[in-house]
C-alpha positions in Angstrom: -47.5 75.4 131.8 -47.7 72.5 134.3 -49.5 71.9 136.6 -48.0 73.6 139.5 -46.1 76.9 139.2 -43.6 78.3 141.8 -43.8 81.8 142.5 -40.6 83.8 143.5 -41.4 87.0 145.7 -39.2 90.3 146.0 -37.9 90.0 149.4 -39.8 92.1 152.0 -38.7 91.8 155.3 -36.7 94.4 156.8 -32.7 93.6 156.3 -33.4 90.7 154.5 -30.9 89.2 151.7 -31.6 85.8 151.0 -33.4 85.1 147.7 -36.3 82.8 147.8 -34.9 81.4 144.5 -31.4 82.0 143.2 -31.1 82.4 139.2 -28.8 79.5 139.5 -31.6 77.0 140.8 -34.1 77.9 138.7 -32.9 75.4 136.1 -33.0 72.6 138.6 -36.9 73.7 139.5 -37.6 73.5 136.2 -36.3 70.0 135.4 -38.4 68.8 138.0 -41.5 69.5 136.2 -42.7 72.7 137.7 -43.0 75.9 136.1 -41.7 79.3 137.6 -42.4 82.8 137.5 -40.4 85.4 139.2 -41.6 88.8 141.1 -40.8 92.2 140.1 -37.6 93.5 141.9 -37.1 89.2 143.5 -33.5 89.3 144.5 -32.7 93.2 144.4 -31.5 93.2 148.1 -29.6 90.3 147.3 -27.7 92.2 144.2 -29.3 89.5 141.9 -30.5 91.4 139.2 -33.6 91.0 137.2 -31.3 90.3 133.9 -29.7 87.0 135.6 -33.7 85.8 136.2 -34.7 87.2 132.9 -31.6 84.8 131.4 -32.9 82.1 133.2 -36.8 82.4 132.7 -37.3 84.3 129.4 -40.9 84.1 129.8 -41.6 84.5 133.2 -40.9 87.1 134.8 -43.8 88.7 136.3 -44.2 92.9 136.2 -45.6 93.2 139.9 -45.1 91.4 143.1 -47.3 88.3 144.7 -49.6 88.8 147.4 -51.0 86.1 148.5 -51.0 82.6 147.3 -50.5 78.9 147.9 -47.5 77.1 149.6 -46.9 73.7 148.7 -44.4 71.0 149.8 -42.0 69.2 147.3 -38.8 66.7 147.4 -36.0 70.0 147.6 -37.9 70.9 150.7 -35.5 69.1 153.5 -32.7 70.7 151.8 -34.1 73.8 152.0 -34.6 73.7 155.6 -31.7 72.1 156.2 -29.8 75.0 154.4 -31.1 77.7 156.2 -30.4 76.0 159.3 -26.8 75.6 159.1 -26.5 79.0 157.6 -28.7 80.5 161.0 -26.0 78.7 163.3 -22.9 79.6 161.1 -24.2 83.8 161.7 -25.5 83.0 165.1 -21.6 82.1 166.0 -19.9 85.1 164.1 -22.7 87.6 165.6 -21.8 86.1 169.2 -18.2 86.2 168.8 -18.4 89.8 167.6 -20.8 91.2 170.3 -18.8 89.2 173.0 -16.5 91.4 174.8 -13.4 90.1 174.0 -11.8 88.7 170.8 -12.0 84.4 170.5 -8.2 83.0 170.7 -8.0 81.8 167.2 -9.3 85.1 165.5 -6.0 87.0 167.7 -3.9 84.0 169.3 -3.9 83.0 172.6 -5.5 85.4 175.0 -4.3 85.8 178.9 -7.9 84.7 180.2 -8.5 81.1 178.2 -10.6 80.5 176.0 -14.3 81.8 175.9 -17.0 79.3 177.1 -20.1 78.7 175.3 -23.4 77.2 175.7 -25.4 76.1 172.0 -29.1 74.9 173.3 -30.6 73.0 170.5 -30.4 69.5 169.0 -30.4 70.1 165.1 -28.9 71.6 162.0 -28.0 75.0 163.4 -26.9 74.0 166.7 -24.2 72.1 165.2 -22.9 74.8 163.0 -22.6 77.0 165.3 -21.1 75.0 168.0 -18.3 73.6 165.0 -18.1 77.5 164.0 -17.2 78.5 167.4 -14.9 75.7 167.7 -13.4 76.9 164.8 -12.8 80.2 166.3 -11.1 78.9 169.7 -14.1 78.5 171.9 -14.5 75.9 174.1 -18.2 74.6 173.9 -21.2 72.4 174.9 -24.1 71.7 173.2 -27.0 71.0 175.2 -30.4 69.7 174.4 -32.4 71.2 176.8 -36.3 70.4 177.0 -38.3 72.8 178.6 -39.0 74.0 181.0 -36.0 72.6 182.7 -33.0 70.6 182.7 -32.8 67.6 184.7 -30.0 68.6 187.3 -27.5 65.6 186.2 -27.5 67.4 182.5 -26.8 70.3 184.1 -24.0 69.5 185.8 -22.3 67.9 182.7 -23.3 70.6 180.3 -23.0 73.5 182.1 -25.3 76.5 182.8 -26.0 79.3 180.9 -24.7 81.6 184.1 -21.2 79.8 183.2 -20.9 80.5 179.9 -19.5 83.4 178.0 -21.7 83.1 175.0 -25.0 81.4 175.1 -26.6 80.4 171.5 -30.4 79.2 171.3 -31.7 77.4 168.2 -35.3 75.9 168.7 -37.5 76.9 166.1 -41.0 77.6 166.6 -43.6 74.8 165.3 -46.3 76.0 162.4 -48.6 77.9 164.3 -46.7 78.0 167.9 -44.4 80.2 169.6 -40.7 79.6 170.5 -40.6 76.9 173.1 -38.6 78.8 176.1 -35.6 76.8 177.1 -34.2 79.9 179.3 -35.7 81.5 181.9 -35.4 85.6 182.0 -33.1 85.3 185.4 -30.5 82.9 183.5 -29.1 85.5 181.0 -28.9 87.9 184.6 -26.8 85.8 185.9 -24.0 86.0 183.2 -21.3 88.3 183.3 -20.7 91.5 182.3 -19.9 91.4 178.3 -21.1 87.9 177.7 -22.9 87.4 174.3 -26.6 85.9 173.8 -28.1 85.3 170.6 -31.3 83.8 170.8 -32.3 82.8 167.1 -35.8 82.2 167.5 -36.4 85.2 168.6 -39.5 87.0 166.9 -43.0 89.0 167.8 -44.1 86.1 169.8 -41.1 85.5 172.3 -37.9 83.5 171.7 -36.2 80.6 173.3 -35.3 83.1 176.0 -37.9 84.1 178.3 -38.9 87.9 177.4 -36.8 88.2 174.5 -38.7 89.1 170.9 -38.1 91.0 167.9 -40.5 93.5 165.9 -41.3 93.0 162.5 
């Protein structure tokens, strides 16, 4: 063993299907010096048996789950992070388009009222994605990167207001230790019409970009 070890846990948050660690990567973890052991039942949810993990860390596959333990930074963090950020705007777009009340002109052709309008907040990884994926999909968009707790009125006026748009994403992420910063206040997503989507994906126990909104864990 080296001197640091990575630890792969089973998944346990409700719904979740992304593996800490694929079987595929563990090769590349290892050539970087570090040693890894995987969880019991790491990547079940994902349909990543423990065979593939087994094939790729003969020794190290641990019979119970971790609890508790250390996290530590390395060089294949940024990619990480960078990773799970275009994947969060890439879903963020499809789950918009498919709550949104009616179907984006490229996934049916052209549709009699235009295209859909849509508001991304954010200034990073995800925000892109999901402003190129709704693109993609016929949408005409903005991306905004709004500061809380307002927008100066001039950025307003050039990227539009959530009240305008048809679909409004939100992509802040929390920092360590804070919550969401709020970018919309809980009269903005009133004043959208009937069958508009909102998908605020910061949105946890301690609030979300949009005032009011959280999740439960």
């Amino acid at each position: 063993m080296t001197g640091m070890t990575v630890g792969v846990r089973r998944e346990t948050f409700p719904g979740e299907r992304r593996a800490a660690l694929v079987p595929e990567s563990v090769g590349a973890v290892q050539g970087s010096g570090l040693d890894v052991v995987v969880g019991s039942g790491a990547g079940a949810l994902c349909r990543l048996p423990g065979d593939l993990y087994r094939s790729a860390v003969p020794a190290s596959l641990c019979p119970t789950d971790f609890s508790t333990g250390r996290t530590s930074s390395w060089e294949y963090a940024p990619n990480a992070v960078a990773s799970q950020a275009r994947l969060t705007g890439h879903k963020a777009a499809l789950l918009a388009a498919g709550c949104l009340d009616r179907p984006l002109p490229d996934t049916v052709g052209p549709v009699p009222s235009g295209p859909a309008r849509a508001l991304v907040l954010g200034a990073g990884e995800a925000a892109q994605l999901a402003a190129d994926t709704l693109r993609s999909l016929g949408a005409a968009v903005s991306i905004s990167d709004r500061c809380p707790p307002e927008m100066p009125a001039a950025h307003e006026a050039e990227t539009g207001s959530p009240a305008d748009a048809d679909i409004l994403i939100t992509t802040v992420r929390p920092r360590s230790g804070r919550p969401p910063p709020v970018l919309v206040t809980a009269r903005e997503p009133a004043g959208m019409r009937a069958g508009a989507a909102v998908v605020d994906t910061a949105a946890g126990p301690d609030g979300g970009n949009v005032e009011g909104r959280r999740t439960c864990r």
